[in-house]
PyMOL Python script that loads the backbone (N, CA, C, O; Angstrom):
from pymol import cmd

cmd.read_pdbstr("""\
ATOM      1  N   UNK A   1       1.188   6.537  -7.192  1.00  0.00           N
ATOM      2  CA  UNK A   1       1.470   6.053  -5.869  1.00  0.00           C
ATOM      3  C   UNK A   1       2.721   5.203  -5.911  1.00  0.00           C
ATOM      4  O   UNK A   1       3.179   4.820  -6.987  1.00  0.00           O
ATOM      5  N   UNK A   2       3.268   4.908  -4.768  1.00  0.00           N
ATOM      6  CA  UNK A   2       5.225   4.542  -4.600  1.00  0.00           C
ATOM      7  C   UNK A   2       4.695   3.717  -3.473  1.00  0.00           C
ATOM      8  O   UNK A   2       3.548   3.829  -3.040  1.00  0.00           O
ATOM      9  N   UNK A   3       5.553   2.920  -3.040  1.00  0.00           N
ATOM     10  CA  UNK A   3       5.831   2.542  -2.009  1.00  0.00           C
ATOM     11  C   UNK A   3       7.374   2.616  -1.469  1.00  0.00           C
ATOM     12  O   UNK A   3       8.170   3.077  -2.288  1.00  0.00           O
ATOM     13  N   UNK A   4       7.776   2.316  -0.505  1.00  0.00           N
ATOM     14  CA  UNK A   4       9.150   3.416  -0.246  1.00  0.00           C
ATOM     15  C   UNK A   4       9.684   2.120   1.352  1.00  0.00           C
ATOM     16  O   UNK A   4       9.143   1.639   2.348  1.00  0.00           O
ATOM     17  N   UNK A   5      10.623   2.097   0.873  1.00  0.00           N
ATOM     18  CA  UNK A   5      11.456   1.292   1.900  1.00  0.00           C
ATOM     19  C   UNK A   5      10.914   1.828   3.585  1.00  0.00           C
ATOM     20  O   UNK A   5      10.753   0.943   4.426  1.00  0.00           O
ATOM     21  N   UNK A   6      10.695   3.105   3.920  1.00  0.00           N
ATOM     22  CA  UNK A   6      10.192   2.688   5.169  1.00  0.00           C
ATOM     23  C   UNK A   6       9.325   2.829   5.663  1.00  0.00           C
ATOM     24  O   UNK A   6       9.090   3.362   6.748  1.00  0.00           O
ATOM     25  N   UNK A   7       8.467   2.193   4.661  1.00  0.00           N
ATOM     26  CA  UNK A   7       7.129   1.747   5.279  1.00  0.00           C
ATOM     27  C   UNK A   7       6.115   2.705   4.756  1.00  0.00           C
ATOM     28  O   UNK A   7       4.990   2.387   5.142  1.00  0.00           O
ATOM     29  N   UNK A   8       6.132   3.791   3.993  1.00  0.00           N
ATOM     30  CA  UNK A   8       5.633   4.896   3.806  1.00  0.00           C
ATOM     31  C   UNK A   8       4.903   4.212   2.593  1.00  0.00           C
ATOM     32  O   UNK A   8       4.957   3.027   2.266  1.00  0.00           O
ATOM     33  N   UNK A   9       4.076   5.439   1.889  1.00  0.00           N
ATOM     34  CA  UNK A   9       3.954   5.177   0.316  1.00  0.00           C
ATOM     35  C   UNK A   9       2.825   6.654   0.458  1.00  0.00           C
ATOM     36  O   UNK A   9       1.967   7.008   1.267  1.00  0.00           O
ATOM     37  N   UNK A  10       3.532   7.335  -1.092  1.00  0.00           N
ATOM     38  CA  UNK A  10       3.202   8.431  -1.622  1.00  0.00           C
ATOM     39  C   UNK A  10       2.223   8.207  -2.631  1.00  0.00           C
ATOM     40  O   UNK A  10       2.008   7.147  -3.218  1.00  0.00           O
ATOM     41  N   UNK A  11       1.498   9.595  -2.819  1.00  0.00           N
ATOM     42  CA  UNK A  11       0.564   9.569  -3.790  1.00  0.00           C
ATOM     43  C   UNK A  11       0.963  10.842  -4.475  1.00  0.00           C
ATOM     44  O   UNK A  11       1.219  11.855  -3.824  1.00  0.00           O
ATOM     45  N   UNK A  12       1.016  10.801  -5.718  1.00  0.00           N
ATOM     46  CA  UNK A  12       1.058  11.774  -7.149  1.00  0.00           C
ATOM     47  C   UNK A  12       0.118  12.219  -7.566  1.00  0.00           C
ATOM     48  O   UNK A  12      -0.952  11.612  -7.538  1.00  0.00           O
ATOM     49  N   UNK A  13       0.266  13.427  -8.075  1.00  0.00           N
ATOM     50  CA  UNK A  13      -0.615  14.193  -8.935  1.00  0.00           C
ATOM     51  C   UNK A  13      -0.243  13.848 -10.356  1.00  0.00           C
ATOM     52  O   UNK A  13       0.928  14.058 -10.669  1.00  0.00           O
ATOM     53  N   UNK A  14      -1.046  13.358 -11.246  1.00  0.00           N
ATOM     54  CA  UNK A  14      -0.560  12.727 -12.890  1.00  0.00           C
ATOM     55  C   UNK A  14      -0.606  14.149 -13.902  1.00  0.00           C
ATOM     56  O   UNK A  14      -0.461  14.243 -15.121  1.00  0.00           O
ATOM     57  N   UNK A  15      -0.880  15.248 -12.809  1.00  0.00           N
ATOM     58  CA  UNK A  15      -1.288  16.611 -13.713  1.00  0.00           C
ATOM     59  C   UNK A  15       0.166  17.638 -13.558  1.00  0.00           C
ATOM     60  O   UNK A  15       0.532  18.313 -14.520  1.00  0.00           O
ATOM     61  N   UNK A  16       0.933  17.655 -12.210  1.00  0.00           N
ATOM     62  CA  UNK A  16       1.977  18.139 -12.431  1.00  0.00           C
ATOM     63  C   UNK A  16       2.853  17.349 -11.243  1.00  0.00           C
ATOM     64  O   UNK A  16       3.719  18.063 -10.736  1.00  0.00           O
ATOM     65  N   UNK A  17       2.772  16.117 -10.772  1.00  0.00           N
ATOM     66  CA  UNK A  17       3.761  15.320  -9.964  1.00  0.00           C
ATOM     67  C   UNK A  17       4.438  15.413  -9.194  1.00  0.00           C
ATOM     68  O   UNK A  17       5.535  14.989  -8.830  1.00  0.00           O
ATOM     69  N   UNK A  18       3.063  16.572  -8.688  1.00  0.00           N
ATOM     70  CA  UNK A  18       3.645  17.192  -7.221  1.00  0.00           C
ATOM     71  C   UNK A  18       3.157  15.672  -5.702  1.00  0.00           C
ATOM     72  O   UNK A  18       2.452  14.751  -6.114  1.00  0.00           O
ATOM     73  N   UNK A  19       3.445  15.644  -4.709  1.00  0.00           N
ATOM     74  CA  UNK A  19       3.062  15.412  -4.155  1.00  0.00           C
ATOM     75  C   UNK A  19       1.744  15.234  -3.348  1.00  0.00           C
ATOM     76  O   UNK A  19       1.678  15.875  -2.299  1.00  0.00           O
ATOM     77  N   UNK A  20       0.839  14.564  -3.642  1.00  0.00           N
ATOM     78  CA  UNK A  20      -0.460  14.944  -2.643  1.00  0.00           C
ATOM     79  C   UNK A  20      -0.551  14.234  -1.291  1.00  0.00           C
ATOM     80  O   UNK A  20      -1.065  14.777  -0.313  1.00  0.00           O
ATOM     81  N   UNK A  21      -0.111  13.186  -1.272  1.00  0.00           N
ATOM     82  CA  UNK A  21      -0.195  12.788   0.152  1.00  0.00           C
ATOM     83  C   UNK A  21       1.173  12.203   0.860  1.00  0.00           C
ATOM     84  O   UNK A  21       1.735  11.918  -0.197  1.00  0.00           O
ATOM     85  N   UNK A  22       1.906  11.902   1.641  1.00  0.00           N
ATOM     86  CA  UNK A  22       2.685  11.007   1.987  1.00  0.00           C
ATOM     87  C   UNK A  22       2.251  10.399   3.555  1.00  0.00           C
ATOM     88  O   UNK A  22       2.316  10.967   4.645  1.00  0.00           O
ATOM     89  N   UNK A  23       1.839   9.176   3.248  1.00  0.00           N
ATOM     90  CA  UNK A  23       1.367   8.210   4.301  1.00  0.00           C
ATOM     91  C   UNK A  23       2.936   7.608   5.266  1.00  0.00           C
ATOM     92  O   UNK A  23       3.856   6.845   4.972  1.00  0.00           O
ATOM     93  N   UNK A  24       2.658   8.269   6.257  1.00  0.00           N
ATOM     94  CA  UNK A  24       3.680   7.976   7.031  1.00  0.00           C
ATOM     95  C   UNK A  24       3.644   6.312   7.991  1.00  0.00           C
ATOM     96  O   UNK A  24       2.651   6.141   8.698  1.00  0.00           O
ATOM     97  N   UNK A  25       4.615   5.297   7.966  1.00  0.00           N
ATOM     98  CA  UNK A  25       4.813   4.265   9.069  1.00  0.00           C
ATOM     99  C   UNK A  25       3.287   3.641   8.579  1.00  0.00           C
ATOM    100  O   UNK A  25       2.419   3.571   9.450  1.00  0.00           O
ATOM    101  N   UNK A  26       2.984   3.219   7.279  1.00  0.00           N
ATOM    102  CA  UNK A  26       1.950   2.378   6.833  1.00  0.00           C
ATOM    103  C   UNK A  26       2.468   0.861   7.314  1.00  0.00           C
ATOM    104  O   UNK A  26       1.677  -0.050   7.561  1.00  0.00           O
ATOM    105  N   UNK A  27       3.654   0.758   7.391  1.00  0.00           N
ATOM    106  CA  UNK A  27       3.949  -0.781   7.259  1.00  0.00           C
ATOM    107  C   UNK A  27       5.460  -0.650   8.521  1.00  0.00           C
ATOM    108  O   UNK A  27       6.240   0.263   8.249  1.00  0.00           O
ATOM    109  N   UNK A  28       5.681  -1.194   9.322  1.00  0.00           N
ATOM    110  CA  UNK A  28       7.505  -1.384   9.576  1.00  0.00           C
ATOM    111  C   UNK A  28       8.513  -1.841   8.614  1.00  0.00           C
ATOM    112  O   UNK A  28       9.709  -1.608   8.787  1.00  0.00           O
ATOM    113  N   UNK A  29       8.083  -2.455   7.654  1.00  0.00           N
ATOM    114  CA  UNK A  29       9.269  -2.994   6.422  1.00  0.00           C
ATOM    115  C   UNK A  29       9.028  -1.760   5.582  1.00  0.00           C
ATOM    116  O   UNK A  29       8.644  -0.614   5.811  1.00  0.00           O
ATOM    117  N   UNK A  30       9.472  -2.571   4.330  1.00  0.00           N
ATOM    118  CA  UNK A  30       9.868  -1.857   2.873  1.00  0.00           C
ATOM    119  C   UNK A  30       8.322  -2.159   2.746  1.00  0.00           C
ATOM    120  O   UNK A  30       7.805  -2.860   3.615  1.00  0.00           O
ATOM    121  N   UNK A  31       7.376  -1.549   1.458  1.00  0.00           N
ATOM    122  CA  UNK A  31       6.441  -1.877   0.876  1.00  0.00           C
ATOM    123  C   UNK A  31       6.693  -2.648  -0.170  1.00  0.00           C
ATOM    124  O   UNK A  31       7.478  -2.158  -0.981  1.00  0.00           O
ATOM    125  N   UNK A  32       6.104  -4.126  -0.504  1.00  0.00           N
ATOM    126  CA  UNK A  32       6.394  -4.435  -1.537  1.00  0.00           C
ATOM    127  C   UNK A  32       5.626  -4.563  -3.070  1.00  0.00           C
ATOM    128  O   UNK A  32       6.077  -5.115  -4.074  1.00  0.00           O
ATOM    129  N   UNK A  33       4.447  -3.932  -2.917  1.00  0.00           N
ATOM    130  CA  UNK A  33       3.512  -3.800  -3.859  1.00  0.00           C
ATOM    131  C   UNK A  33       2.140  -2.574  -3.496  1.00  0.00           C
ATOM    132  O   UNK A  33       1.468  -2.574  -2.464  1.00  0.00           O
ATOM    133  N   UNK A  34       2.048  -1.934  -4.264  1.00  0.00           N
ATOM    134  CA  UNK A  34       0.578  -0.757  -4.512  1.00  0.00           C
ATOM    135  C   UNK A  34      -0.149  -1.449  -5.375  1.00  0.00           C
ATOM    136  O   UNK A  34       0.300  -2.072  -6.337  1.00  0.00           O
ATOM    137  N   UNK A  35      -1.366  -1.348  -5.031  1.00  0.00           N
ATOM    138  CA  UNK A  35      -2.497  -1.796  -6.001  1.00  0.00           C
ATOM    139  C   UNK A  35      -3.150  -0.981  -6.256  1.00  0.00           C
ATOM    140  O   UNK A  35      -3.447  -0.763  -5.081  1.00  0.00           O
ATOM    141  N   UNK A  36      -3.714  -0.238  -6.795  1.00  0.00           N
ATOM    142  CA  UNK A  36      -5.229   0.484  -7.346  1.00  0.00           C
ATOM    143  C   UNK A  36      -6.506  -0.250  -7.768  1.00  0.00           C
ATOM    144  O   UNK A  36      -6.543  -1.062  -8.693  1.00  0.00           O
ATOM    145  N   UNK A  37      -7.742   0.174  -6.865  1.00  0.00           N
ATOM    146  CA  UNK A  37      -8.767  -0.477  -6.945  1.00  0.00           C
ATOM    147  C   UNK A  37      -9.390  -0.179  -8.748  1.00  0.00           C
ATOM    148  O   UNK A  37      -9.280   0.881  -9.364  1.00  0.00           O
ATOM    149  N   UNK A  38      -9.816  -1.040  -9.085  1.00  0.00           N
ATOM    150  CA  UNK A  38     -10.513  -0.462 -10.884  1.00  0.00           C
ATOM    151  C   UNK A  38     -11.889   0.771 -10.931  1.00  0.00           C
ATOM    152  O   UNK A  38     -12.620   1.156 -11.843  1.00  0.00           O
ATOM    153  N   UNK A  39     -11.804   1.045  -9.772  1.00  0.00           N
ATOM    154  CA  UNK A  39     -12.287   2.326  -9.450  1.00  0.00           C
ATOM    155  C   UNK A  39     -11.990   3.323  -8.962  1.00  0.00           C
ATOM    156  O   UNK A  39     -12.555   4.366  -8.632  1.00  0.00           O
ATOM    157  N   UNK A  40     -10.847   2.839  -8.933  1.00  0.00           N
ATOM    158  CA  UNK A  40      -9.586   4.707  -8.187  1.00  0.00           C
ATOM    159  C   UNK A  40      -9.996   4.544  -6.719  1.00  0.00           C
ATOM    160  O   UNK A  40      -9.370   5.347  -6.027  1.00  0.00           O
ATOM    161  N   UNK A  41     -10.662   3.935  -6.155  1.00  0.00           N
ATOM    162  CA  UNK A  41     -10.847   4.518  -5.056  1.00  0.00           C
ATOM    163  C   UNK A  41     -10.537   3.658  -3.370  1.00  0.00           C
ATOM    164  O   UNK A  41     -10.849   3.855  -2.195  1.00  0.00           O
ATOM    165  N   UNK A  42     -10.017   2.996  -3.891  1.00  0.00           N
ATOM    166  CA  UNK A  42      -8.515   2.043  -2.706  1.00  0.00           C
ATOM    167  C   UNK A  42      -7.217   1.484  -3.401  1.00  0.00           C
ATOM    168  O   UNK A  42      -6.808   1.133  -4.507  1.00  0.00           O
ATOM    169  N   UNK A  43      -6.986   1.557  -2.645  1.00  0.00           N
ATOM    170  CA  UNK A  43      -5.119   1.031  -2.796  1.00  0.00           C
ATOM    171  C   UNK A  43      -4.797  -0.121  -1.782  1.00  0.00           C
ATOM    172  O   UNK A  43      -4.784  -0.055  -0.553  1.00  0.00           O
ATOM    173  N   UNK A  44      -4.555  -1.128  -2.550  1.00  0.00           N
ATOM    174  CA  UNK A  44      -4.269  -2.504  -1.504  1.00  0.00           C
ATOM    175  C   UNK A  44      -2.408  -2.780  -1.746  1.00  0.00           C
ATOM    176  O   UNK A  44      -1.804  -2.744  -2.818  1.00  0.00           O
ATOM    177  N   UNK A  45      -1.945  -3.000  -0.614  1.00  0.00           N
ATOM    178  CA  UNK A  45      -0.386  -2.667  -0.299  1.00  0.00           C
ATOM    179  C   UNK A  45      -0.350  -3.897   0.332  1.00  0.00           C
ATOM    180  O   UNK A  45      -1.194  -4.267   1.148  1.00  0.00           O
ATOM    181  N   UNK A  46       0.692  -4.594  -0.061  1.00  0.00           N
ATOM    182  CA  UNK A  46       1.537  -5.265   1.160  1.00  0.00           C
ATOM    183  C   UNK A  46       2.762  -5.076   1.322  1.00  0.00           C
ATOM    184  O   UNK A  46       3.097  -4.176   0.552  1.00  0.00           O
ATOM    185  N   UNK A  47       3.854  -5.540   2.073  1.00  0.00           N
ATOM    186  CA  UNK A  47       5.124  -5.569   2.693  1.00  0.00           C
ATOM    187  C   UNK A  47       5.960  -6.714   2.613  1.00  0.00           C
ATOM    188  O   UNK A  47       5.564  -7.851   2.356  1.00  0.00           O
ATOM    189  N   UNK A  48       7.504  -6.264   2.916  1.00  0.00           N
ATOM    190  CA  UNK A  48       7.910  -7.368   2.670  1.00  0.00           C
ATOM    191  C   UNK A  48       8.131  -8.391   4.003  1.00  0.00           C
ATOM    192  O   UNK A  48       8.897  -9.341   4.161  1.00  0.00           O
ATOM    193  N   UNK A  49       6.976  -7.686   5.015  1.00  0.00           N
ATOM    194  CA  UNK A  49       6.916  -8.145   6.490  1.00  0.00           C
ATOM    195  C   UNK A  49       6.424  -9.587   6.321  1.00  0.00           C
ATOM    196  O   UNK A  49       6.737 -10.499   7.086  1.00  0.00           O
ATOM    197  N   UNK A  50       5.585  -9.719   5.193  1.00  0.00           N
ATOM    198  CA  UNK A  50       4.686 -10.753   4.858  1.00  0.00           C
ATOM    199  C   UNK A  50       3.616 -11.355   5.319  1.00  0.00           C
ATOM    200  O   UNK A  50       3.273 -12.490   4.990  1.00  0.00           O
ATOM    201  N   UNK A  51       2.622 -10.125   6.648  1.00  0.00           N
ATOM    202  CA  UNK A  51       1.663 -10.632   7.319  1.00  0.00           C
ATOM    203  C   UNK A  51       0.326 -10.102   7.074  1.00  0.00           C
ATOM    204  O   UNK A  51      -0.700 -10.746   7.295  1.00  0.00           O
ATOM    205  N   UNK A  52       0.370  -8.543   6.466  1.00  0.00           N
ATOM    206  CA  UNK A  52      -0.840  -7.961   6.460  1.00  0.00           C
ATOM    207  C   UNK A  52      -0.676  -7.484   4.839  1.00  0.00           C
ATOM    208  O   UNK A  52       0.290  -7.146   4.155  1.00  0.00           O
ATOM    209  N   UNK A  53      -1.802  -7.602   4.642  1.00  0.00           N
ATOM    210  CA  UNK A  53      -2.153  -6.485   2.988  1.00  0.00           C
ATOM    211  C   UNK A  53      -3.458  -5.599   3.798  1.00  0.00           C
ATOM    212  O   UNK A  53      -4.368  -6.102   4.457  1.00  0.00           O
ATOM    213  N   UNK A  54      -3.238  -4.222   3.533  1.00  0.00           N
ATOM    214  CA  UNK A  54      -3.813  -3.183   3.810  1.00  0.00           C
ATOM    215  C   UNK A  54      -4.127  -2.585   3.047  1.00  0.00           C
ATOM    216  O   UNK A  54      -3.427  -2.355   2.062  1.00  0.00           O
ATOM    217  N   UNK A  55      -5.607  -1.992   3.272  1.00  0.00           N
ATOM    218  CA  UNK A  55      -6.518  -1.028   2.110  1.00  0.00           C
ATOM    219  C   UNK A  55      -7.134   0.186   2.591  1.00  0.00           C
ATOM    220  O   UNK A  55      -7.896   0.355   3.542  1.00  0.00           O
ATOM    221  N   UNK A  56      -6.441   1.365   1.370  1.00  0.00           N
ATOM    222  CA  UNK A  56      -6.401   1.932   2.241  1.00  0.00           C
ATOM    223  C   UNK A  56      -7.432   2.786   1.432  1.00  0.00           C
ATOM    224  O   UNK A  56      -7.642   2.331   0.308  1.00  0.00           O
ATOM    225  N   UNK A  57      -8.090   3.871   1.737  1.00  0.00           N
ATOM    226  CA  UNK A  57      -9.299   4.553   1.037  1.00  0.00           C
ATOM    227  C   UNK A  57      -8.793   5.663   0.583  1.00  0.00           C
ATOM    228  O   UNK A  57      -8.403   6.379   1.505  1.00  0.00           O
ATOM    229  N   UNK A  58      -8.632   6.112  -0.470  1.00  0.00           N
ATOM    230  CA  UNK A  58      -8.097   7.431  -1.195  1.00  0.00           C
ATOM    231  C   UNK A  58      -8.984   8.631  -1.106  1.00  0.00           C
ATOM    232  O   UNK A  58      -8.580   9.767  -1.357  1.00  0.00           O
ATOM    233  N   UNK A  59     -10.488   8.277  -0.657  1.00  0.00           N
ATOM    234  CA  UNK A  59     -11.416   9.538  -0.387  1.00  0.00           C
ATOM    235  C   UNK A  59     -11.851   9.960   0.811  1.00  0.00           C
ATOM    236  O   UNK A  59     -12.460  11.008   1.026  1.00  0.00           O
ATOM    237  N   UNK A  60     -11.533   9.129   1.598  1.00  0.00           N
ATOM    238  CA  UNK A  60     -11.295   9.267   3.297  1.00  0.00           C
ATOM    239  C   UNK A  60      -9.358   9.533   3.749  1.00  0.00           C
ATOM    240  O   UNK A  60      -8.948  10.003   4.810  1.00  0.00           O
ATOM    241  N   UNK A  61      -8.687   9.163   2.828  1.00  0.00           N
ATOM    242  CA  UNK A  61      -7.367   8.983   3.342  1.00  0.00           C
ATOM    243  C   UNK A  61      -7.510   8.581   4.854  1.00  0.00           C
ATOM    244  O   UNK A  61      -7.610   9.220   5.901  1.00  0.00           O
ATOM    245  N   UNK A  62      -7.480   7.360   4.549  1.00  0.00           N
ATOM    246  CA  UNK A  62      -7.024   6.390   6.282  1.00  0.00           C
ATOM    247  C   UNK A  62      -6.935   5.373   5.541  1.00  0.00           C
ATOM    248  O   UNK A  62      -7.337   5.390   4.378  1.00  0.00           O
ATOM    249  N   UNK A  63      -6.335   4.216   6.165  1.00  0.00           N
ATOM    250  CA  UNK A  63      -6.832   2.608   6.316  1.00  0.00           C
ATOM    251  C   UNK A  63      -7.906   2.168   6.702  1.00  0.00           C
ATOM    252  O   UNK A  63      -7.931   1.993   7.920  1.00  0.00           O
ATOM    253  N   UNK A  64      -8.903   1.888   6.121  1.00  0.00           N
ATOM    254  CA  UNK A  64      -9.875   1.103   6.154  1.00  0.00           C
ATOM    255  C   UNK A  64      -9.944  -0.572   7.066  1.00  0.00           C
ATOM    256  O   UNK A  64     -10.577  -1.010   8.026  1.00  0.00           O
ATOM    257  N   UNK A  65      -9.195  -0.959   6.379  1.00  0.00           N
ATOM    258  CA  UNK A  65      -8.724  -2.375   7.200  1.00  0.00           C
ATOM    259  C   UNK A  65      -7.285  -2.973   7.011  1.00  0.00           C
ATOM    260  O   UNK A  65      -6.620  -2.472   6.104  1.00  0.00           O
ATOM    261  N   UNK A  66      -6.794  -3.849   7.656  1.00  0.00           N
ATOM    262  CA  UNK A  66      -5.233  -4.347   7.386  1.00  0.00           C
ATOM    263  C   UNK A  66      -5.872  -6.026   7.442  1.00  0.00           C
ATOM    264  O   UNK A  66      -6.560  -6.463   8.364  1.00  0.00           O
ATOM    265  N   UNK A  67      -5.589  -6.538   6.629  1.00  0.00           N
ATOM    266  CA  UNK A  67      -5.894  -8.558   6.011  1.00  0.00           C
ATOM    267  C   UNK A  67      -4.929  -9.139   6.811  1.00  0.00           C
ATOM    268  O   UNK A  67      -3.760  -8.756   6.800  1.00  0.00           O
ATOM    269  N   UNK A  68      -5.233  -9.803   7.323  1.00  0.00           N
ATOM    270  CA  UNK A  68      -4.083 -11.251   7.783  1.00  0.00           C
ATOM    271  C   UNK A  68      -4.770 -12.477   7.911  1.00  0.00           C
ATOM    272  O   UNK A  68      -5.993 -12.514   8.041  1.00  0.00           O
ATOM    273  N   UNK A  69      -3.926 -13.668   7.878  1.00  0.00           N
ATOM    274  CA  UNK A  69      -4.387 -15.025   7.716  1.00  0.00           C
ATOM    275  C   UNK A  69      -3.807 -15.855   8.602  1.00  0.00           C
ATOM    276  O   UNK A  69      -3.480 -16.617   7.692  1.00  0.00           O
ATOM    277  N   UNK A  70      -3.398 -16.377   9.530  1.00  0.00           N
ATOM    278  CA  UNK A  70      -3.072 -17.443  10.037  1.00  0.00           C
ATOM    279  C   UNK A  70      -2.044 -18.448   9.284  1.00  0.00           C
ATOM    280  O   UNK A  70      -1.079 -19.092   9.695  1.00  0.00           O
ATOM    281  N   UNK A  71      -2.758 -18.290   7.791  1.00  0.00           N
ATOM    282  CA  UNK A  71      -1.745 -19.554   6.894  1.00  0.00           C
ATOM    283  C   UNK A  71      -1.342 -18.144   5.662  1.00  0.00           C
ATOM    284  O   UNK A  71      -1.633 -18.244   4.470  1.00  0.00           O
ATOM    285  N   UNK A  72      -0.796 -17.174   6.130  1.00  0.00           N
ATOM    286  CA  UNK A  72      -0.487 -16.061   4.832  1.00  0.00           C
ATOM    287  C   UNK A  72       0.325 -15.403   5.553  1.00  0.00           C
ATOM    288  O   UNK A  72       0.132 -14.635   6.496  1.00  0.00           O
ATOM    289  N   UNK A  73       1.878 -15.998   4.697  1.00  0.00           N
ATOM    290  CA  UNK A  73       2.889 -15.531   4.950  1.00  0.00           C
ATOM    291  C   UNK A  73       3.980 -15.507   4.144  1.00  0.00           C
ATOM    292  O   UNK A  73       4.871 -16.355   4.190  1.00  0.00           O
ATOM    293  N   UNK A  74       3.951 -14.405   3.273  1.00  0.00           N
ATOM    294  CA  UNK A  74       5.089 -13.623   1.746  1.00  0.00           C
ATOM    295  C   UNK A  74       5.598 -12.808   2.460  1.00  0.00           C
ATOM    296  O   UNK A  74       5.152 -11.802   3.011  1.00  0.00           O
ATOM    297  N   UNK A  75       7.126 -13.544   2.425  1.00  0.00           N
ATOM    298  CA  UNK A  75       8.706 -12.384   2.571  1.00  0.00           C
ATOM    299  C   UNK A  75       9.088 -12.280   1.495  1.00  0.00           C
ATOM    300  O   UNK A  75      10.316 -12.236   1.570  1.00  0.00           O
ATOM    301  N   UNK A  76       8.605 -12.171  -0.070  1.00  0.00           N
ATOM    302  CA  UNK A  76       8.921 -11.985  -1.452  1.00  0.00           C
ATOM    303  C   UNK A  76       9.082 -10.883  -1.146  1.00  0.00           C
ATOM    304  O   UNK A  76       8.305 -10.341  -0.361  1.00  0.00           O
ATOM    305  N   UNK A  77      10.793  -9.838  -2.012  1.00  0.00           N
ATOM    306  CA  UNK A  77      10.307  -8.887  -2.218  1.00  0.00           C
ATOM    307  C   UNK A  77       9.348  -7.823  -3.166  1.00  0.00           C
ATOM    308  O   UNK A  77       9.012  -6.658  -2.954  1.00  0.00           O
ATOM    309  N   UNK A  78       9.070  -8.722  -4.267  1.00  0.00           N
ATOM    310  CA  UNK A  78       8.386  -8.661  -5.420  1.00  0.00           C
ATOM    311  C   UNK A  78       7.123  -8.876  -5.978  1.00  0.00           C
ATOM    312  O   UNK A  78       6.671  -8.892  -7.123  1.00  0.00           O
ATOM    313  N   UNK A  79       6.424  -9.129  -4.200  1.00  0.00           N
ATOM    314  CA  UNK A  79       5.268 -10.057  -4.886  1.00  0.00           C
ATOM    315  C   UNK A  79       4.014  -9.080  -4.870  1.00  0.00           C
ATOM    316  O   UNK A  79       3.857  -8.043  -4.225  1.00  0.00           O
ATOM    317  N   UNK A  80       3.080  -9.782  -5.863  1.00  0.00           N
ATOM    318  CA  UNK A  80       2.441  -8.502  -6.165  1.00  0.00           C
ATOM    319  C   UNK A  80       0.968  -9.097  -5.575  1.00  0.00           C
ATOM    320  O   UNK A  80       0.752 -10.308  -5.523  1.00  0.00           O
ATOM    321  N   UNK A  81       0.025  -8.118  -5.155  1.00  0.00           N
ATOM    322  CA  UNK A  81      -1.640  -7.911  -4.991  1.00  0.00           C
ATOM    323  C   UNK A  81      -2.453  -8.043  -6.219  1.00  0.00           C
ATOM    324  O   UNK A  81      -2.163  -7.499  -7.284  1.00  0.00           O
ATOM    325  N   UNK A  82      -3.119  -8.526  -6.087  1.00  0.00           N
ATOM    326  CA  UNK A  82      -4.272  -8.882  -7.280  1.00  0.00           C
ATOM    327  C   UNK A  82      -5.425  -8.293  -7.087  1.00  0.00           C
ATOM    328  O   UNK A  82      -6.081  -9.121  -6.456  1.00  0.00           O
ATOM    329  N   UNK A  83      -6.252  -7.087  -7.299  1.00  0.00           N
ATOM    330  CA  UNK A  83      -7.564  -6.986  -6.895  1.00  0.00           C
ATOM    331  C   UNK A  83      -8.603  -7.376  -7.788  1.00  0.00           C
ATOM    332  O   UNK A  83      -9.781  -7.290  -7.439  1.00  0.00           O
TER     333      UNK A  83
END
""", "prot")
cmd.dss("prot")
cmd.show_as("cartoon", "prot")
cmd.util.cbc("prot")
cmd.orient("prot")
């Protein structure tokens, strides 16, 4: 999985690196971090918008939910998700 300046982020095949999904307008910014759940089975993303981290379900392909905080706000472009 990538995340991609506009807003997108792709998913790979590790068997021949073809394309399997491309998630279109996930975010309005750049993405600035992919996470993988320790069970393969979400991906937590944020942006360099710095308001939402979003999770998204790899066996449903959708978003599940988008996080925001009131006091949570990263314009890093580097900063990373912890699951």
């Amino acid at each position: 999985m990538t995340g991609h300046k506009d807003g997108s982020m792709r998913l790979y095949s590790l068997k021949d690196g073809k394309v399997l999904d491309n998630i279109k307008n996930l975010y309005e910014s750049t993405i600035s971090c992919v996470k993988i759940s320790s069970n393969n089975n979400y991906i937590v993303s944020s942006s360099v918008d710095g308001v939402f981290l979003k999770v998204y379900d790899l066996r449903m392909r959708k978003v599940l939910m988008s996080l925001a905080d009131d006091s949570y706000l990263n314009t890093h472009q580097f900063s990373k998700v912890i699951i």
